[in-house]
N, C-alpha and C positions, 0 to 999 in steps of 0.2 A: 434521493431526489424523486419527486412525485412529475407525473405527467398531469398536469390542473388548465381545467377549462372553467371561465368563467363567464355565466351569460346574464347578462342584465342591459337596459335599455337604458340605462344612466352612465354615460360616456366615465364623467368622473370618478363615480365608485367606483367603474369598471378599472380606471386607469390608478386608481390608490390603490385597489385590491391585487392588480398584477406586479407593481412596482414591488409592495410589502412581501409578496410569495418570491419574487424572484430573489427578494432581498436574501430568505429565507434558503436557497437552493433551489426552487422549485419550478421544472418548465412549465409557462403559464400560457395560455394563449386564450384570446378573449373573441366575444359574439355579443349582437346585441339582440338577438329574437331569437326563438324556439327553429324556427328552419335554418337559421342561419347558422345558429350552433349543431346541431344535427350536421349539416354538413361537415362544420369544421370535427366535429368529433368523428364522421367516417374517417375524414385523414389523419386523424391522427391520433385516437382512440385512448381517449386520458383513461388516466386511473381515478380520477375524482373529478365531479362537475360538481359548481355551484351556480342553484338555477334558481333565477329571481321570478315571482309568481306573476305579479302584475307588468305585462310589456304589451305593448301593442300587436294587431296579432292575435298567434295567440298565447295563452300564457302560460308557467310553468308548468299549472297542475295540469293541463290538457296537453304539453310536451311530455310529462315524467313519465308517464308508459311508455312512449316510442323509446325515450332513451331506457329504461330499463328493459325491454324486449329486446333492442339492440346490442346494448353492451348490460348482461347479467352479471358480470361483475364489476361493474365500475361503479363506486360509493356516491349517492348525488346528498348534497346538503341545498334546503330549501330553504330562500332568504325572501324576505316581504314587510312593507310596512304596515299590513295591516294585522292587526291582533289577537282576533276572532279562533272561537274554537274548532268552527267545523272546517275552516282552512288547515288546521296544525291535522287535525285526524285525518280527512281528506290525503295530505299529503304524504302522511307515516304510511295509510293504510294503502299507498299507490305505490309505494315503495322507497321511501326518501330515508337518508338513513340517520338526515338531522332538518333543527326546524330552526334558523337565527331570525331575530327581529331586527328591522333597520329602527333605528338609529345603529348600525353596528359597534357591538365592543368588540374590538379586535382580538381580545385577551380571549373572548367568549367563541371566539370564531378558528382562532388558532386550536384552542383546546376538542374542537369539534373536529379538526382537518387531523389532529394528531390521532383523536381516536378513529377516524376513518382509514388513518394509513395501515394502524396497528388490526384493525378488522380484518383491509385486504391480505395483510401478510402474514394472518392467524388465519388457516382456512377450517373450516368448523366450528370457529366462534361461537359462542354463547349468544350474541348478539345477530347472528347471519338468521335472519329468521325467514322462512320462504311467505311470500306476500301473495296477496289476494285479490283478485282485480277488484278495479275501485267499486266501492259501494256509494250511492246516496249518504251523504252524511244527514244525523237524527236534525233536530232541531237545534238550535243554540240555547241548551238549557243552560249552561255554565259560561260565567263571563269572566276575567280577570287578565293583567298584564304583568303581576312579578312575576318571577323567575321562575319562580316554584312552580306556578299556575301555568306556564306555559311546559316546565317539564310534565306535570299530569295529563295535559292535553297530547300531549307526546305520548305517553304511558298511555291513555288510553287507544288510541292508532294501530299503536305496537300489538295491543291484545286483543283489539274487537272480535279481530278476524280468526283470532288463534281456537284451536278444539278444546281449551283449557280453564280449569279450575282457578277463580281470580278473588284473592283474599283483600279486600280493604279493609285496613286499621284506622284510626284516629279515634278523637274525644267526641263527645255527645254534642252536633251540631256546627259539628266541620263539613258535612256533604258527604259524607259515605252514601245514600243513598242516589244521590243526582250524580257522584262518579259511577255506580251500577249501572242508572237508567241510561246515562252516556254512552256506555261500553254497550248496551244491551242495541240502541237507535243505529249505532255505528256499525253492527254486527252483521250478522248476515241475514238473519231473519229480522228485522227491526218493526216489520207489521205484526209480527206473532204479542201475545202477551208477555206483560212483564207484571210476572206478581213479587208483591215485598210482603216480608213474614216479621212483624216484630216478633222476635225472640223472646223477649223481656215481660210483652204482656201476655204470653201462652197461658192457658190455665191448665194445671197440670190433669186435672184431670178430664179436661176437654182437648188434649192434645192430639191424642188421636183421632178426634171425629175432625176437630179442624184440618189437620195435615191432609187426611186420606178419605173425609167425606164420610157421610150415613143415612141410611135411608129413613122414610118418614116411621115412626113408631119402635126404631132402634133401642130408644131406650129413654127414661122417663125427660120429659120437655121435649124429644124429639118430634116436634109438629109437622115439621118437612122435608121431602128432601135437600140434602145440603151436598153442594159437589165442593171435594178437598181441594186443597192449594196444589198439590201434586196434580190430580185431573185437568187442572187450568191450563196446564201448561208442559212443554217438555223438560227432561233435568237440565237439557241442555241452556235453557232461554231461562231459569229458574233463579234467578239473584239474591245471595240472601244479605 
């Protein structure tokens, strides 16, 4: 049995979502605004809130710090009907440990409360990842509303912030490169540059002047200086 707070400005959802948990085992106990939940979560400090973005007030992503400053271990899942990207990364990158869209699928919302219980009661998780105060999100280069689409905007969140090395796969013209620039706006330096390296049309034997730069009379055509792709930028900000 989970201790579950749930805070939304929509009486009804609020009142399906608690009847369903409690159905389930679950002590539920419900808020309709970001203070008003804050309160109730001092008394009685759930194991999982689910905190709706848009309420009167003010609204989730502007409460999800207080409650993660407050209670660091309590799992929050962010629900909202809008669909946008900078909201899903916004809210990964503020702490939120899931993102559901309304229209709610309950099958889709369950399976998100399950893997939050299994989180809190696995401590060192693979998934407990330490967060980063919220950043500016980049621009909305990426737009999309299946499933998928909203899991990447998820994945992006999860790793803007991280010190780590981030491999994208896919076919020629899936957006490998605008999930890079994503991750790079969302990140921590999002003003620094962001240089792309096609790989594919390097010439081999101009690879090294391109990578790492040459001065003007280097070596024959050398007319200028040329500063490398390396020089541009840090390896940190460096996407390839």
């Amino acid at each position: 049995m989970t201790r579950l707070l749930i805070i939304d400005d929509d009486a009804a959802s609020c009142r399906t979502l608690e009847l369903h948990f409690r159905s389930l085992g679950h002590k539920v106990r419900v808020a309709h605004s970001v203070d008003e939940g804050l309160a109730t979560a001092r008394a009685t400090t759930p194991e999982l809130i689910i905190l709706d973005i848009r309420m009167p007030g003010r609204d989730g992503l502007e409460g999800l710090p207080e409650f993660k400053k407050l209670f660091p271990g309590t799992n929050v899942i962010m629900i909202t009907a809008f669909h946008d990207m900078d909201s899903t990364i916004e809210a990964m990158k503020g702490g939120a440990d899931d993102y559901i869209h309304k229209p709610i699928d309950i099958n889709e919302l369950d399976a998100a409360v399950a893997r939050a219980v299994r989180r809190a009661q696995s401590e060192g998780s693979e998934m407990s990842l330490s967060r980063e105060e919220v950043a500016k999100p980049g621009s909305n280069i990426m737009v999309g509303r299946s499933r998928a689409m909203k899991e990447v905007f998820k994945t992006i969140g999860l790793v803007a912030a991280k010190p780590a090395t981030v491999l994208i796969t896919g076919e020629s013209g899936t957006g490998k490169e605008l999930v890079a620039r994503a991750i790079h706006h969302a990140g921590v330096n999002p003003s620094g540059p962001f240089v792309a390296v096609n790989c594919a049309a390097l010439v081999e034997t101009l690879l090294e002047s391109d990578l790492f730069g040459h001065e003007k009379g280097a070596f024959t055509g050398a007319v200028s200086r040329q500063i490398g792709k390396f020089a541009r930028t840090s390896t940190t900000d460096c996407r390839w």
